[in-house]
N, C-alpha and C positions, 0 to 999 in steps of 0.2 A: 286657725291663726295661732300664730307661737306664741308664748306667754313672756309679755314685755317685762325685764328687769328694770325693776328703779333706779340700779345704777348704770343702764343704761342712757341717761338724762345730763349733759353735760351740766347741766345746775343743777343737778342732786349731788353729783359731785363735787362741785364749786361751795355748795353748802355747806356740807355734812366736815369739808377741810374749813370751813371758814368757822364753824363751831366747837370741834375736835380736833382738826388736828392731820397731816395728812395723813395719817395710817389709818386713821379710820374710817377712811374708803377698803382699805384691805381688811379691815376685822368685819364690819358690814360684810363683804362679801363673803368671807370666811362663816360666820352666822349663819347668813342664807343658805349657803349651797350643804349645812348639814340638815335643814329643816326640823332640826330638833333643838330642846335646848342646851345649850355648849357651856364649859367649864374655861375659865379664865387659864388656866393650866391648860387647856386643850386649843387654844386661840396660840396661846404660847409657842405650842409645837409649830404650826402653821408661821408667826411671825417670829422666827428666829433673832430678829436683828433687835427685837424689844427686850426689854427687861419685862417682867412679870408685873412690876411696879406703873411700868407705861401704858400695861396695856389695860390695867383699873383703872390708869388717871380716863384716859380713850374712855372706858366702857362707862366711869361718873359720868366723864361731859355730857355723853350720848344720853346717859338713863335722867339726867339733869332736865333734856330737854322733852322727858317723856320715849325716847327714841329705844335707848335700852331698857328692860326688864330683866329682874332676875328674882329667883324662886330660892330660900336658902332653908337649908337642912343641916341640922349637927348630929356628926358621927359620935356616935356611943358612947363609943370606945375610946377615943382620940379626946372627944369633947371639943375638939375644931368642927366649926361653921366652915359648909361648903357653898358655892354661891353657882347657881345654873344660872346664864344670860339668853335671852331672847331677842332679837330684833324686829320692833314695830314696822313696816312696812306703811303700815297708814298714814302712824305718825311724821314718817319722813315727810309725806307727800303732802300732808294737811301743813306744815310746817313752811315748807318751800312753795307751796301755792301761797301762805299767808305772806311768805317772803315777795316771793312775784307779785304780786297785785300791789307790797309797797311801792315794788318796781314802777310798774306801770304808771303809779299815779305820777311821781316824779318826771318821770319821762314826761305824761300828759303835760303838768306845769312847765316843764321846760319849751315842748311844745309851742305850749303859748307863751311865753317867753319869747321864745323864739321867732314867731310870728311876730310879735309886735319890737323890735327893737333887731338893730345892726349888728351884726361881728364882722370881727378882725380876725386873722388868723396871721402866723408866723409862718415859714418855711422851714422853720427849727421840729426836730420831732415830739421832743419832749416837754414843749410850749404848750397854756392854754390858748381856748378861743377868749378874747375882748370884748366886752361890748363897747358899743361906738363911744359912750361919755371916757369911759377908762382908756380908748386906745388916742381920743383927743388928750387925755393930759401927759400921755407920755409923748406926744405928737406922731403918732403911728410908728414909734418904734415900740418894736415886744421888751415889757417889761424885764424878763428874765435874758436874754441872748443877748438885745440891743437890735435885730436887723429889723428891719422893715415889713410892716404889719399888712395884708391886703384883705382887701372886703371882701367877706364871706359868700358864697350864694345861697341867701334865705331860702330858697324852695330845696338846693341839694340837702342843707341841714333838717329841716323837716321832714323831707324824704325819709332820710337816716334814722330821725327820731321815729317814725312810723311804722318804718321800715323792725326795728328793735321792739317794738311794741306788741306787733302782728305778732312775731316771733314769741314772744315772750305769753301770747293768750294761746298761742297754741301747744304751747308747751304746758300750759294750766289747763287745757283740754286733755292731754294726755293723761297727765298728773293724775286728774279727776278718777281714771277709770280704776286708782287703788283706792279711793277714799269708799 
């Protein structure tokens, strides 16, 4: 069986840019693929479009949340500190499983939410759903657009919630197999 990359995971991805930043899906990967530990100079070569400065702010966030490590040594001669980075692999994954399961819960409460009370919905795309109290005071017109609000079907909405939920345990299944 091939050996799953963690950033293979569309929410390891979703993550990792939502706490760093988008390029640090590309240094992540740049990390892994030398399996040794890499010089912020050496990440450098690789992301030409960064400054030097960008890609330490990238590699704090990262080492902030435990994700990065670095080993540092001072040259002799020079008397400058050099800094090797590392990329935790576990830690992504313990991180985004801790993230998921907040998920999940949400979801569950909406769930029920959901189950016990009505929505509305707009035809507008970038409208929310209503619940029934809110879309009686605006008299079933959508808040934000103005058109005309219709009743949701409670079991398709919870499908979808459930539907998102599966999804999301078994991607914390996967997750699992780097912890």
């Amino acid at each position: 069986m091939p050996k799953i990359d963690i950033l293979s995971f569309s929410v390891t991805k979703d993550f990792l840019k939502q706490i760093a930043g988008d390029d640090s899906i590309k240094l992540v990967e740049i990390v892994n693929k030398k399996k040794k530990n890499v010089t912020d100079e050496e990440i450098g070569k690789k992301m030409k479009h960064l400054k030097i400065t960008e890609i330490r702010t990238v590699l704090n966030r990262l080492h902030y949340r435990g994700i990065a490590c670095y080993q540092k040594t001072r040259d002799t001669r020079s008397g400058w500190y050099s800094y090797t980075w590392e990329i935790k692999n576990k830690r992504i994954a313990e991180l985004v499983i801790e993230h998921q399961a907040e998920e999940i819960q949400k979801l569950e409460e909406k769930s029920k939410f959901a189950g016990e009370h009505e929505f509305f919905s707009c035809p507008g795309t970038n409208c929310d759903l209503v619940a029934f109290e809110i879309a009686a005071e605006y008299h079933f017109k959508c808040p934000k657009c103005g058109k005309q609000m219709d009743l949701m079907d409670k079991n398709k909405r919870l499908k979808l919630l459930k539907a998102k939920t599966v999804k999301i345990k078994t991607e914390i299944n996967l997750l699992e197999k780097f912890i």
